[in-house]
BASE-614756 format. One record per residue (C-alpha): residue number from 1; x, y, z. Coordinates in Angstrom, 2 decimals. Each point is the difference from the previous one (the first is absolute). Layout:
BASE-614756
@nr: NUM xx: X yy: Y zz: Z
...
This chain:
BASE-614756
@nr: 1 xx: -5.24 yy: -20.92 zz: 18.65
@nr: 2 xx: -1.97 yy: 3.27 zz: 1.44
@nr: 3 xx: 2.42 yy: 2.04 zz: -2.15
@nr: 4 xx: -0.47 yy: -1.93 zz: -3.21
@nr: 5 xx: -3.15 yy: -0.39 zz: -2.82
@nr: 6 xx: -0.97 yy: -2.87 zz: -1.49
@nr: 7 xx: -0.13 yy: 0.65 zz: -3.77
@nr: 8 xx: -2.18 yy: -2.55 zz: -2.01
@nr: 9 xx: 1.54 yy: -1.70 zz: -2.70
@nr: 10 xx: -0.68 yy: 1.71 zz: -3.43
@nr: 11 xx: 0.19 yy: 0.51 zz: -3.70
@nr: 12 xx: 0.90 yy: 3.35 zz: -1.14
@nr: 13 xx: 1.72 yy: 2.13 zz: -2.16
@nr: 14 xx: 3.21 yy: 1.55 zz: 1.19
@nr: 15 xx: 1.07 yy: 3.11 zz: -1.25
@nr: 16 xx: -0.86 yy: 2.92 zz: -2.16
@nr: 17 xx: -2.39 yy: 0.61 zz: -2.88
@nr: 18 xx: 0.76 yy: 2.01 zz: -2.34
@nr: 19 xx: -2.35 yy: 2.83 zz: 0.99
@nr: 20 xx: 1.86 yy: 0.14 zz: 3.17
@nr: 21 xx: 3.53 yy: 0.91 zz: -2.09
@nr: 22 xx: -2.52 yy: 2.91 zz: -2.47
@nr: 23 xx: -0.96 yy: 1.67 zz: 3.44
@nr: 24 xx: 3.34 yy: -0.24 zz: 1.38
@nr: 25 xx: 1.17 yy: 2.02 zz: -3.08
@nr: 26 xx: -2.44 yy: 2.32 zz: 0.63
@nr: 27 xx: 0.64 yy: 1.23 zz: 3.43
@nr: 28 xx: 2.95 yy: 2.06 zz: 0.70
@nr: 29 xx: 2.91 yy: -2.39 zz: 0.36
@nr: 30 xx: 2.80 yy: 0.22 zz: -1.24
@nr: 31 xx: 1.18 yy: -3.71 zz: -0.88
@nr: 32 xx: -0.56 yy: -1.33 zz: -3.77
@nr: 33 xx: -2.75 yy: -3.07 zz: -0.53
@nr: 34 xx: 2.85 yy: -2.08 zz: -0.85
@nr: 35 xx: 1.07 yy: 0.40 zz: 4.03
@nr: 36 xx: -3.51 yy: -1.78 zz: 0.92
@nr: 37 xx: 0.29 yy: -2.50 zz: -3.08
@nr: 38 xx: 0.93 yy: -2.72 zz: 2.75
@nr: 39 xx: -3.46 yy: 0.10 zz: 1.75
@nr: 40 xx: -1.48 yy: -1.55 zz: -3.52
@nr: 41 xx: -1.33 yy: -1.90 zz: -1.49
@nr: 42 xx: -2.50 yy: -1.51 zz: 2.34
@nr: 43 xx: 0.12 yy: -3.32 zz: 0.87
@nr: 44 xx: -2.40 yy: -2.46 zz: 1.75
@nr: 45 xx: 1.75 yy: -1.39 zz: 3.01
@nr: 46 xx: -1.64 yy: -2.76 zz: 2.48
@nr: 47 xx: 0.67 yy: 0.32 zz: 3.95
@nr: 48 xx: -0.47 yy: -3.07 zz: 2.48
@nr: 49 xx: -1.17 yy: 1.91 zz: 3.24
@nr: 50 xx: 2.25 yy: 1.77 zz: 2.04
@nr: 51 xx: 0.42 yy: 2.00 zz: 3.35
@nr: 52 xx: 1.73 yy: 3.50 zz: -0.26
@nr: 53 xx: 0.82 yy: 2.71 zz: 2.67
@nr: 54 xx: -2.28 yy: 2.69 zz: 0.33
@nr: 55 xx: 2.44 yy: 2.43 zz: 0.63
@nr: 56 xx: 3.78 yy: 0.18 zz: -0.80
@nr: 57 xx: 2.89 yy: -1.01 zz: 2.49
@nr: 58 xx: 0.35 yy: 2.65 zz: 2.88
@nr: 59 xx: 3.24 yy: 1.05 zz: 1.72
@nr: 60 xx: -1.44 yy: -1.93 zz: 2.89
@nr: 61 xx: -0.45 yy: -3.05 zz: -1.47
@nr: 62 xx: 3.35 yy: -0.44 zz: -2.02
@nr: 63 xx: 1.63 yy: 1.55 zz: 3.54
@nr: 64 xx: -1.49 yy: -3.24 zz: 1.80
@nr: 65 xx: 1.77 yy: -2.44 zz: -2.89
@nr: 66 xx: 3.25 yy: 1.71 zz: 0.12
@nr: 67 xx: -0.08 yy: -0.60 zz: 4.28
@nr: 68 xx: -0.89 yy: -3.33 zz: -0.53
@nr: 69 xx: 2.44 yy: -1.13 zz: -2.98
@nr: 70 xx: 2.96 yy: 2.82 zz: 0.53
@nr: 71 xx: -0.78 yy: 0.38 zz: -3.65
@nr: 72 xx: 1.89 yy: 2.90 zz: -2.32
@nr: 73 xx: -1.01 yy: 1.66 zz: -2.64
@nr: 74 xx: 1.82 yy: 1.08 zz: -3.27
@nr: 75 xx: -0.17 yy: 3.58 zz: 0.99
@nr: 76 xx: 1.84 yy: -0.97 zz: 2.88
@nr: 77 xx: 2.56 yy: -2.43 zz: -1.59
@nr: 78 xx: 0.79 yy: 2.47 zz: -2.03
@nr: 79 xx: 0.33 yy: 3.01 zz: 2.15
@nr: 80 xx: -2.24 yy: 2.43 zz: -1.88
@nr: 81 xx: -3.57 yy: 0.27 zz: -1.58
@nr: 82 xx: -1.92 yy: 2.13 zz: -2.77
@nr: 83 xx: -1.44 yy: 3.11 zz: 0.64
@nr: 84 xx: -1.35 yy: 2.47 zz: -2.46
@nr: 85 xx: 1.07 yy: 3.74 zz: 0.56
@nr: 86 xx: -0.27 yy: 3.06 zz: -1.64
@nr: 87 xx: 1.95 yy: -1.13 zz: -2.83
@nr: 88 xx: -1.09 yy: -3.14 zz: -0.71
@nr: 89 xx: 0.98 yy: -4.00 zz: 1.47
@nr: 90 xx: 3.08 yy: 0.05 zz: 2.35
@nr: 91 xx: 1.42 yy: -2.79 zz: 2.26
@nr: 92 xx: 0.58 yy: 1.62 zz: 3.37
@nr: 93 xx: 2.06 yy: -2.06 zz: 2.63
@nr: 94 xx: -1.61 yy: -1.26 zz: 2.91
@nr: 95 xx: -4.24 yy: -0.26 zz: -1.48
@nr: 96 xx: -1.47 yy: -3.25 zz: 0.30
@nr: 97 xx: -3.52 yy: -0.93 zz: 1.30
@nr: 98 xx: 0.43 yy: 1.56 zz: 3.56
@nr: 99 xx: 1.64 yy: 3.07 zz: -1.03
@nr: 100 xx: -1.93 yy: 0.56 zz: -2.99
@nr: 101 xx: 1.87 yy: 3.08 zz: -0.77
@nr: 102 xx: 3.58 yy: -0.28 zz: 1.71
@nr: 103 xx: 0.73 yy: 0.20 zz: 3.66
@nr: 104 xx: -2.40 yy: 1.58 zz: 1.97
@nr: 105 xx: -3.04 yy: -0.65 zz: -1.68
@nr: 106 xx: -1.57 yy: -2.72 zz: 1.29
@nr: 107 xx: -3.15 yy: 0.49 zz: 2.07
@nr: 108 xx: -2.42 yy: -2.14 zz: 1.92
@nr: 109 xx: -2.68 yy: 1.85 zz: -1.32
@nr: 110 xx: 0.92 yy: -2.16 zz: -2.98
@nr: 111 xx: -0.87 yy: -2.72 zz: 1.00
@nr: 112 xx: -3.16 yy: -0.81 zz: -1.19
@nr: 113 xx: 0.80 yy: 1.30 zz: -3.63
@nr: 114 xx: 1.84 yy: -2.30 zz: -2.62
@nr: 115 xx: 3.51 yy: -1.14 zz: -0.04
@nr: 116 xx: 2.02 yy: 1.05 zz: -2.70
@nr: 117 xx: 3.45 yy: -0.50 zz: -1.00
@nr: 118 xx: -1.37 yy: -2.97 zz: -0.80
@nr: 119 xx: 2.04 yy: -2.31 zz: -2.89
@nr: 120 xx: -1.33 yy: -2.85 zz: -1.73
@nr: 121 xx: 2.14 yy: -2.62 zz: 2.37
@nr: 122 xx: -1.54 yy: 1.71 zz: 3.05
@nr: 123 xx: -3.21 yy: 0.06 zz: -0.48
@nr: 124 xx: 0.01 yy: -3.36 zz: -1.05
@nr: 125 xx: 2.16 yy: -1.08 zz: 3.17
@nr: 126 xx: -2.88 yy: 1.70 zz: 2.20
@nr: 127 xx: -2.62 yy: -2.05 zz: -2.03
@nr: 128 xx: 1.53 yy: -3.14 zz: 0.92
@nr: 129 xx: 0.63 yy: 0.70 zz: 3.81
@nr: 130 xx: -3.88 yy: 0.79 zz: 0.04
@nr: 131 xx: -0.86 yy: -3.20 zz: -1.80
@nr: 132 xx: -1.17 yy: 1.88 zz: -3.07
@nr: 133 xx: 1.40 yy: 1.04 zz: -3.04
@nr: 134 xx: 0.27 yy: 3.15 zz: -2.77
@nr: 135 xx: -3.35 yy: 0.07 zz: -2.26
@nr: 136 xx: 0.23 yy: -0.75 zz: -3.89
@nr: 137 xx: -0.59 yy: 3.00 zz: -2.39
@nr: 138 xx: -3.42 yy: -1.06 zz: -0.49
@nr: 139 xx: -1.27 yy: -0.85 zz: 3.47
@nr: 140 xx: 1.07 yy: 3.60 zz: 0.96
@nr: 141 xx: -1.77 yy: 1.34 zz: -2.98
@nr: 142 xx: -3.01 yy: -1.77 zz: 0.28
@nr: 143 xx: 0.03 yy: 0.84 zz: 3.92
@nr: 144 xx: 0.06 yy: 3.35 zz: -1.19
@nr: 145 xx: -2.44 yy: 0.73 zz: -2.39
@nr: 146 xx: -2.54 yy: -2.98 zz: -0.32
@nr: 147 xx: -1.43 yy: -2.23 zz: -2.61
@nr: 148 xx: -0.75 yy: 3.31 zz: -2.31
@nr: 149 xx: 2.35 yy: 2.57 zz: -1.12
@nr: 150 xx: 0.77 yy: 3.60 zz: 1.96
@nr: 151 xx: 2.65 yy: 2.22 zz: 0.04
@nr: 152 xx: 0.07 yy: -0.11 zz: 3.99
@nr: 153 xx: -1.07 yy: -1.68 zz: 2.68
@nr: 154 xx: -3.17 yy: 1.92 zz: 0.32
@nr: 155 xx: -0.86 yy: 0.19 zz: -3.42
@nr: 156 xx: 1.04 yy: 2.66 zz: -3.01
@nr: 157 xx: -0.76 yy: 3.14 zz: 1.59
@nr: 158 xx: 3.71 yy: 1.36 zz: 1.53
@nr: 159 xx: -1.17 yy: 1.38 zz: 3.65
@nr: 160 xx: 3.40 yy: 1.04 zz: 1.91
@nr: 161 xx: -1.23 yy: -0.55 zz: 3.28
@nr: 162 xx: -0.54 yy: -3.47 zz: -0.96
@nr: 163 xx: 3.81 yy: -1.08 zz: -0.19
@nr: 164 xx: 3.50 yy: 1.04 zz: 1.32
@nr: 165 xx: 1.48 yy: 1.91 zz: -3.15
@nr: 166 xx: 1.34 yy: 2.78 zz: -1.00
@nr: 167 xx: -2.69 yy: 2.42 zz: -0.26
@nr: 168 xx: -1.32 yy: -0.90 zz: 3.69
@nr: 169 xx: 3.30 yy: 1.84 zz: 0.93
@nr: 170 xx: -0.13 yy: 3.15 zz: -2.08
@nr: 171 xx: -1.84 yy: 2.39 zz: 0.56
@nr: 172 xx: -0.35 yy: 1.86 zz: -3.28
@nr: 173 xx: -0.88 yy: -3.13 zz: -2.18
@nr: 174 xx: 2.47 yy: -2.02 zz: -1.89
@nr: 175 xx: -0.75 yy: -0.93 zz: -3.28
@nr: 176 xx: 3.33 yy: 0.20 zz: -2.01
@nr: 177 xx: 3.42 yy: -1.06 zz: 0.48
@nr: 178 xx: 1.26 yy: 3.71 zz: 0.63
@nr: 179 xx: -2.81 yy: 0.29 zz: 3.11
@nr: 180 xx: 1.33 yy: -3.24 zz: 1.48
@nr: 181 xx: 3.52 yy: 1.13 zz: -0.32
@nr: 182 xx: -0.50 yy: 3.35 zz: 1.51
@nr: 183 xx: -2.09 yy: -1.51 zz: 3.09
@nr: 184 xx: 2.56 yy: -2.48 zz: 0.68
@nr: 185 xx: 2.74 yy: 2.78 zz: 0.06
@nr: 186 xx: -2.15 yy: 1.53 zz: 2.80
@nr: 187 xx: -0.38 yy: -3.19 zz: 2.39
@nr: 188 xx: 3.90 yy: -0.85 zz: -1.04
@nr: 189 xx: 1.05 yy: 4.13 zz: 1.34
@nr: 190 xx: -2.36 yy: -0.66 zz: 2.80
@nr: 191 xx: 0.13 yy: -3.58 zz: 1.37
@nr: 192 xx: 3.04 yy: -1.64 zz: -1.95
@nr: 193 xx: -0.98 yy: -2.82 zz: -2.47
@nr: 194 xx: -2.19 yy: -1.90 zz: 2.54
@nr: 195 xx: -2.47 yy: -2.74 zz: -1.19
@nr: 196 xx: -3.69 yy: 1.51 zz: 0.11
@nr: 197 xx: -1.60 yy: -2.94 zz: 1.24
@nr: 198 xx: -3.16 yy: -0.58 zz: 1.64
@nr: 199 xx: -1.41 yy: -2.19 zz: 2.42
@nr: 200 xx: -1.50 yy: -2.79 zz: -1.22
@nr: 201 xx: -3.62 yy: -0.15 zz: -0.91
@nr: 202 xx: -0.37 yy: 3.86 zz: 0.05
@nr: 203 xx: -1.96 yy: -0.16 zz: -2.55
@nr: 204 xx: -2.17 yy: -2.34 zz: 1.21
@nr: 205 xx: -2.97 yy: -1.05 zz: -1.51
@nr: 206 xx: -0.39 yy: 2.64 zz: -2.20
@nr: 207 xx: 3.34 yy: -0.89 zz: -2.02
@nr: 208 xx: -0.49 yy: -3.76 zz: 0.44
@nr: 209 xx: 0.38 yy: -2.35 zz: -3.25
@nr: 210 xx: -3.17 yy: -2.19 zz: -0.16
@nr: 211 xx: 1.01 yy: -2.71 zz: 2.45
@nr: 212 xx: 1.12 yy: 2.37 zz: 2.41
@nr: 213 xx: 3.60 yy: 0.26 zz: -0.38
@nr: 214 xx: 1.52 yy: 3.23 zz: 1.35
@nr: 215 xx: 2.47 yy: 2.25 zz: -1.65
@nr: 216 xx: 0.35 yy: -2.03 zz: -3.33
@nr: 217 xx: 0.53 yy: 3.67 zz: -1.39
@nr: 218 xx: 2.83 yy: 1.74 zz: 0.87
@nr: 219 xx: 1.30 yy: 0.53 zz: 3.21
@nr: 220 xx: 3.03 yy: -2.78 zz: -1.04
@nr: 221 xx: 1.13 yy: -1.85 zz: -2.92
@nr: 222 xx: -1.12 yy: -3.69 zz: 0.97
@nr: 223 xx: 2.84 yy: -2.92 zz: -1.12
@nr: 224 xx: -2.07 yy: -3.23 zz: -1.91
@nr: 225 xx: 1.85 yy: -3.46 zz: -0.42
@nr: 226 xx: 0.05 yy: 0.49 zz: -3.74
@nr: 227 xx: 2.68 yy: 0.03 zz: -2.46
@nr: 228 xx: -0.47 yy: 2.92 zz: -1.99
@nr: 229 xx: -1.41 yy: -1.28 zz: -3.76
@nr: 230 xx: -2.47 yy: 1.50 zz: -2.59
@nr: 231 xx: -3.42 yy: -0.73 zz: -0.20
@nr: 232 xx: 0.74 yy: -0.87 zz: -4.26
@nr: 233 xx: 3.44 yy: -0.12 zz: -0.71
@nr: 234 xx: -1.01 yy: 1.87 zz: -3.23
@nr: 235 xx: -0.34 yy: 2.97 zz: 2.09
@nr: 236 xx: 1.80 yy: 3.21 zz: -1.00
@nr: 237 xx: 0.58 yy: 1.75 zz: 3.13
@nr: 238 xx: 2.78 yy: 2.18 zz: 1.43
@nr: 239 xx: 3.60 yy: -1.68 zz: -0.30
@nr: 240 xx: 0.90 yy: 1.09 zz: 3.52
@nr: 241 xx: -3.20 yy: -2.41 zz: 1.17
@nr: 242 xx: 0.83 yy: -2.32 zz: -2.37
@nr: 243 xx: 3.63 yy: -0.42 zz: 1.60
@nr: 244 xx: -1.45 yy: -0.84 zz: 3.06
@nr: 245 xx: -1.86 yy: -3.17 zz: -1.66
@nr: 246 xx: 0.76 yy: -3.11 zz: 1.39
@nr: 247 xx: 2.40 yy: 1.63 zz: 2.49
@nr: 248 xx: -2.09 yy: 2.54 zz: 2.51
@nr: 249 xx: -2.67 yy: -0.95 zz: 1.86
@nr: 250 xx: -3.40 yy: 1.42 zz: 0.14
@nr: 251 xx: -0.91 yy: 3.02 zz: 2.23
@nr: 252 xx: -3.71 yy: 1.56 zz: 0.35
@nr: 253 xx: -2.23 yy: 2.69 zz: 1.36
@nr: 254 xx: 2.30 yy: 3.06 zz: -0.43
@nr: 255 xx: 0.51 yy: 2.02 zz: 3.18
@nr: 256 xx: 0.15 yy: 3.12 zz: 1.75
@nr: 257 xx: 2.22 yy: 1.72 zz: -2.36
@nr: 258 xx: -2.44 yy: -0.46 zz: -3.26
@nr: 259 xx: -2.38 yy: 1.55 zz: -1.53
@nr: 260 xx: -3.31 yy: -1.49 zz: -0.78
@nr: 261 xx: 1.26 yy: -2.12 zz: -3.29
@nr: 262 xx: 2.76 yy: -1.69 zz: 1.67
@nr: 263 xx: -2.32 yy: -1.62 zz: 2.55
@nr: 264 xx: -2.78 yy: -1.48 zz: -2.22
@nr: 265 xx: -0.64 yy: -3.66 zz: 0.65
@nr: 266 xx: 1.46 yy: -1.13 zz: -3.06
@nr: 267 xx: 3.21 yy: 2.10 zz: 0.06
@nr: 268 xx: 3.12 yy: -2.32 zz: -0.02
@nr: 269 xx: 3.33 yy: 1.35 zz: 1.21
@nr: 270 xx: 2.81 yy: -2.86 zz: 0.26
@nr: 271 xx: 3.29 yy: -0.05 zz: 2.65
@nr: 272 xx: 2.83 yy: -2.11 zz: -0.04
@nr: 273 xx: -0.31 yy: -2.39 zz: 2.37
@nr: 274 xx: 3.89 yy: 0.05 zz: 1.06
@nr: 275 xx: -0.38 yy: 2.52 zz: 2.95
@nr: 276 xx: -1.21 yy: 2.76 zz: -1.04
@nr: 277 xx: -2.42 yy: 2.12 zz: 1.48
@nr: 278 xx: -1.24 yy: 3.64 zz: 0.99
@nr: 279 xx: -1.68 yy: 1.98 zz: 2.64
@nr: 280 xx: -2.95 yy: -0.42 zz: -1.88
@nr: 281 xx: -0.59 yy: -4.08 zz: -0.25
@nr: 282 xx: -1.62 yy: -2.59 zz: 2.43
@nr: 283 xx: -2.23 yy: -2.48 zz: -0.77
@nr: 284 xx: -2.93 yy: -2.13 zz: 1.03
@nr: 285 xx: -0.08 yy: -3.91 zz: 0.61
@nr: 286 xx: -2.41 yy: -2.67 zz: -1.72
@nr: 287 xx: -0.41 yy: -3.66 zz: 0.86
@nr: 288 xx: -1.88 yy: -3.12 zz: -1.33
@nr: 289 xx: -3.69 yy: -0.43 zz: 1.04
């Protein structure tokens, strides 16, 4: 249990106010309100108390299930993995969690930072061999931020040495899609399309959430246990998220590759569950208290 906070059973409201959507529009990002329409409206949600991991699953960790269990991945299975290069998303043969970007690029010195290549089915199998299990949308949410609303762990004032995004890696600022694109060009020409993870709890304190939970913005997309649904089903939102209602499930905390808006505490990004996965998700365990 040394790795894992208790979190006290609350009452709270999940999600986004509609100030947070206004200042969204504000800032220099390029996706329409409707994109973020999913986050609303708020909605009062009651936890029983819970233990979650302070830190998300290292290379280490899911190395010592798979030598235990002789388990597989997807990735594996399936003989390749995504990686995002110059151009855009790719599947390139031979990624999966130990070769995080093909043959040849696995490293020890990995192995205290998250696993990714990480599908829903995996993380979940992991979860189970360590006598835990995924968290629910809210508990991770709730872990995140606290009783009162913020737009990060920390609270609503965006520091970038606080979290593993983005803009720690540039070093020119990013603030629009065009800066992001052009930075990840460089690292692509230099390095290949390698994930820019960090060890965990880097950040440490300083980009704790309130409990202490490490890293519950950005370095990796986090998996949750829950099916993909909106918050009011009278919500107009994007029809590409809509799709994924009732079919995806859940992801949180945005990850190295974003910029400050896509790893707020009430961001919601949702996968399908049936294997897929990139060299930018992992999650984080939760169990009963």
């Amino acid at each position: 249990m040394a790795d894992m906070l208790l979190i006290p059973g609350a009452l709270f409201d999940q999600g986004s106010p509609p100030a947070a959507l206004d200042w969204l529009m504000s800032q220099d990002q390029p996706l329409p309100r409707i994109w973020f329409a999913d986050e609303t409206p708020q909605r009062p949600v009651a936890l029983a108390p819970y233990r979650i991991d302070r830190y998300p699953v290292t290379v280490a960790r899911f190395r010592a299930f798979v030598q235990a269990t002789g388990f597989r991945t997807d990735a594996e299975d399936r003989g390749f993995g995504l990686v995002y290069d110059e151009h855009g998303w790719i599947e390139r043969s031979g990624v999966h969690w130990q070769e995080p970007g093909g043959p040849g690029t696995g490293s020890v010195a990995a192995d205290n930072h998250p696993v990714v290549h990480m599908s829903w089915r995996d993380a979940s199998a992991y979860a189970q061999w360590a006598g835990k299990r995924l968290p629910t949308e809210p508990e991770w949410e709730y872990a995140a931020r606290g009783a009162e609303f913020r737009l990060w762990p920390w609270g609503d004032d965006w520091d970038d040495k606080r979290a593993n995004t983005a803009e720690l890696h540039a070093t020119n600022g990013l603030t629009t899609l065009e800066a992001w694109q052009q930075w990840w060009q460089t690292v692509c020409r230099r390095d290949g399309p390698l994930p820019q993870t960090t060890a965990v709890g880097s950040f440490s304190p300083q980009g704790d959430s309130p409990f202490g939970c490490a890293d519950m913005a950005g370095n990796v997309y986090e998996w949750t246990s829950t099916l993909s649904q909106l918050y009011d089903e009278a919500t107009v939102c994007d029809p590409t998220v809509r799709k994924a209602m009732g079919t995806y499930r859940v992801i949180r905390g945005g990850s190295w590759m974003n910029l400050r808006y896509q790893v707020r505490c009430s961001e919601r990004m949702h996968g399908d569950p049936l294997g897929w996965s990139s060299f930018a998700h992992g999650f984080r365990c939760a169990q009963d208290a």
